[in-house]
N, C-alpha and C positions, 0 to 999 in steps of 0.2 A: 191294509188297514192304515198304514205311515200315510200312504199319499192320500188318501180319504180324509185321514185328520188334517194334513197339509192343504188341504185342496179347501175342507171346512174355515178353517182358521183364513185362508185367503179371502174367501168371500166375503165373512166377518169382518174382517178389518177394512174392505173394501165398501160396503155397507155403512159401517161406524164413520168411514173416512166420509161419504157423501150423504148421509140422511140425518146424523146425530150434531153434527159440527155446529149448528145453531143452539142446541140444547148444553153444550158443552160451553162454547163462546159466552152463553151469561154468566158461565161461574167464573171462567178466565180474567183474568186483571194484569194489564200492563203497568209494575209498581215499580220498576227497578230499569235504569237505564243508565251505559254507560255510555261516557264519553271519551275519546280518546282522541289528544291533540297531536297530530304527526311530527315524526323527528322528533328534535331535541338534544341536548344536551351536544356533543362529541358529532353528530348528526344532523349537520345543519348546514350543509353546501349550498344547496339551492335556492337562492336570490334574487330579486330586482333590480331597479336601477337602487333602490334607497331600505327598502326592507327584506328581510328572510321568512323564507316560508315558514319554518318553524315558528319563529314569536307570531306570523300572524293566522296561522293557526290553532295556536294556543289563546290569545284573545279573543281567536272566534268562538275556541271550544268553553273558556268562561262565560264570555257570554249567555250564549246560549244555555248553558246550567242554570245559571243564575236566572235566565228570562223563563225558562219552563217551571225551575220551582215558581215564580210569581207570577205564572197563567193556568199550570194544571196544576191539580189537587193533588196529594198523598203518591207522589213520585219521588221515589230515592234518586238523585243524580250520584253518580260514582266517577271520576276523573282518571285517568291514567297517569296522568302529571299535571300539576298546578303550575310549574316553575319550569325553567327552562334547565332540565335533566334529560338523559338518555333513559331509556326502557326499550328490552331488546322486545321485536317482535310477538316472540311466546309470550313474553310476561304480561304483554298488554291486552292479551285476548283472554289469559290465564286469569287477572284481574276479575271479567265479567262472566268465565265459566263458575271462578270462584262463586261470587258476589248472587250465582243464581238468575242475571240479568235477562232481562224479558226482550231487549235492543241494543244494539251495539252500534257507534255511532261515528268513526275516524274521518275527519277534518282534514285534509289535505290542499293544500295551492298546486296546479298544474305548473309545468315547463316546458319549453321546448328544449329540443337536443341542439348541441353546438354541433356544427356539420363542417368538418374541416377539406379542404380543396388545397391545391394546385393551381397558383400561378403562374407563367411569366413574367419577372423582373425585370431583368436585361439582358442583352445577347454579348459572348466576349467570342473573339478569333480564337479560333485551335487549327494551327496547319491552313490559318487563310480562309477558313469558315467558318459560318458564324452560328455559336453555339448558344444555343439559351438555356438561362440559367433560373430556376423556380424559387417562388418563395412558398413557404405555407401561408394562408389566413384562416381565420375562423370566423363562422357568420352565426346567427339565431335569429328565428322569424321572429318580430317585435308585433305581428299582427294578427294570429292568432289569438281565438279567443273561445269563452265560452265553457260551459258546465258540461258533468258526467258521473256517473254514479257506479260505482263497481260493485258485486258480487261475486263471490269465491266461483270459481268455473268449476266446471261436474268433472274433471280433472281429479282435484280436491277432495270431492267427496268423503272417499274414505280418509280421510285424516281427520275425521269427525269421528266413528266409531270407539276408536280407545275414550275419546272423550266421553262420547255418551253409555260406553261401559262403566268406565268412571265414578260415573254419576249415579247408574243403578246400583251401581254394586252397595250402595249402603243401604239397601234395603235386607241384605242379609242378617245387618247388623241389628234390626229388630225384633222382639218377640213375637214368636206367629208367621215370621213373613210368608212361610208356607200355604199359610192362609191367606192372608191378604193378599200375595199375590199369584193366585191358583194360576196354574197354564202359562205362565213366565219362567222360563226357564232357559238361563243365560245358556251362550256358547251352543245352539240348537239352530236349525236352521227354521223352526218356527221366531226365535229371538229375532236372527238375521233379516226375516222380513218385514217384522216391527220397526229393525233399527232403520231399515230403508228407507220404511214409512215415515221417520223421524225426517230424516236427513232432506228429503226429498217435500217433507212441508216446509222445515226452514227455509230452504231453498226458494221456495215459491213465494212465502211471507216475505223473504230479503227482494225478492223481483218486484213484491208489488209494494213494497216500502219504498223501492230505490224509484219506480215510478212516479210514485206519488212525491216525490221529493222532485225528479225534473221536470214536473207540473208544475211544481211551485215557481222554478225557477223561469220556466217558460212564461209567467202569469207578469212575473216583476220583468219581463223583454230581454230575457238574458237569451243567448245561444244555446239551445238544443244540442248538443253534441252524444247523448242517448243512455240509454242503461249497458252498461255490459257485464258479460263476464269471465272474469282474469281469474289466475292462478297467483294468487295474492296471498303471501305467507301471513301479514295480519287476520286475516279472512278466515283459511283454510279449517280449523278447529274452533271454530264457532259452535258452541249446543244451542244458539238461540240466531234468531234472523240478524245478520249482520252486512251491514254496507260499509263502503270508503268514499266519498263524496270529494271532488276536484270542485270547490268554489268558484275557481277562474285562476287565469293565467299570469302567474307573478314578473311573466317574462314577456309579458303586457303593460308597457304603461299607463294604458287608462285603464284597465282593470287592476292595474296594481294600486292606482291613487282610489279606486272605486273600492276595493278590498279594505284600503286601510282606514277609510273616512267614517265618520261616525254613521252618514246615511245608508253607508254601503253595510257596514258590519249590522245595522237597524235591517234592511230589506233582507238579508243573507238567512241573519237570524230568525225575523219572523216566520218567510218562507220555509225554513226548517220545522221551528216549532207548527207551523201550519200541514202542517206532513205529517209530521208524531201526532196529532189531534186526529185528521182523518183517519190516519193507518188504527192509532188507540179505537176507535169509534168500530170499526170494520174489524177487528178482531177480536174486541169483546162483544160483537154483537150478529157476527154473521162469519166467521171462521169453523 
């Protein structure tokens, strides 16, 4: 009778997942979107020839708040930091579990790694032969370029669960919930395959968010560099579809003057906010 019910319940939700999804998507509303500007504060190593990634992604992530409340209607923008402060990790995902958020949105400048080598300097005599002597130097590719878009990797996954436990658990705390929520029942391995269910649409909403963001980028001639996905501690505890977005390479100097200029931060940002319009469009109306 267990695996009857189990087997019921599976098809159900599998059913709900592919036939109702449109029926559901008109009530759905993307109102809540956070933003979060990487680094900061104590956190803030990685540099250009003249600016650091944190302030300019921090002016991107204002930006962009500012341009979405003044192109879409009745959207909360929520920040992670305004200013140039630290925010460890947790807190700043913690923020848009809090906040309920419907998108999460982290701002990053890419880098390349200093790759340090092995010289010869000079050769001195030892015993009449001639010995050479190393130096160290250190290089970084200045030519690299080009956008990408991350997603928590199925690595990850579970570090979503306590969250979205979390989250239900205050259904307990009202009157009736036995009612209202017949056949839910935490800690069961019928819950477990709900919570799957959960984890595993973010997942996909974050894939096809972070695509539709290297569209955009692709649209204004930027480098294609692709959607992936990492094992990203900002990421991992996401309850709602969440990306990390590399704008370009700080450790580029034409994408660094391109990043910092009013036309670059204008292209960066519309193509952004032209991505949350599509993505909004597609998930209130066909998710």
């Amino acid at each position: 009778m267990y695996l009857k019910n189990l087997l019921t319940l599976i098809i159900c939700l599998t059913l709900f997942n592919t036939i109702d999804n449109q029926a559901i998507a008109q009530e759905y509303k993307i109102k809540t979107i956070v933003i979060d500007a990487g680094h900061g504060g104590k956190d803030g190593a990685t540099h250009g020839v003249y600016s650091k990634e944190k302030d300019v992604a921090l002016k991107t992530a204002l930006n962009l708040g500012k341009a979405i409340q003044d192109s879409i209607k009745d959207i909360r923008i929520i920040y992670t930091r305004e200013t140039d402060v630290f925010i460890p990790l947790y807190e700043r995902i913690n923020i848009a579990n809090n906040a309920k958020a419907d998108l999460f949105i982290s701002i990053h400048l890419n880098d390349m790694p200093v790759r340090v080598s092995r010289v010869v300097d000079y050769y001195k005599k030892v015993k009449g032969r001639k010995v050479p002597v190393y130096r160290t130097i250190t290089s970084k590719s200045t030519s690299t370029r080009g956008t990408e878009t991350f997603v928590s990797g199925t690595g990850r996954l579970g570090e979503q669960d306590e969250v979205i436990k979390r989250e239900n658990a205050a259904m307990f705390l009202e009157d009736n919930y036995q009612k209202n929520y017949e056949g839910f029942i935490a800690n069961t391995p019928e819950n477990d395959i709900m919570l799957s269910i959960m984890k595993q649409t973010n997942r996909e909403r974050s894939l096809k968010f972070a695509s539709m963001l290297q569209q955009e980028y692709i649209s204004a001639g930027r480098i294609n560099r692709g959607v992936q996905e990492k094992s990203l501690a900002v990421l991992a505890r996401a309850s709602m579809p969440a990306v990390l977005t590399e704008i370009g390479f700080v450790s580029n100097p034409e994408e660094e003057d391109y990043m910092n200029s009013p036309e670059g931060q204008n292209e960066i940002v519309n193509g952004i906010i032209e991505a949350i319009k599509n993505y909004k469009r597609l998930a209130e109306t066909s998710f």
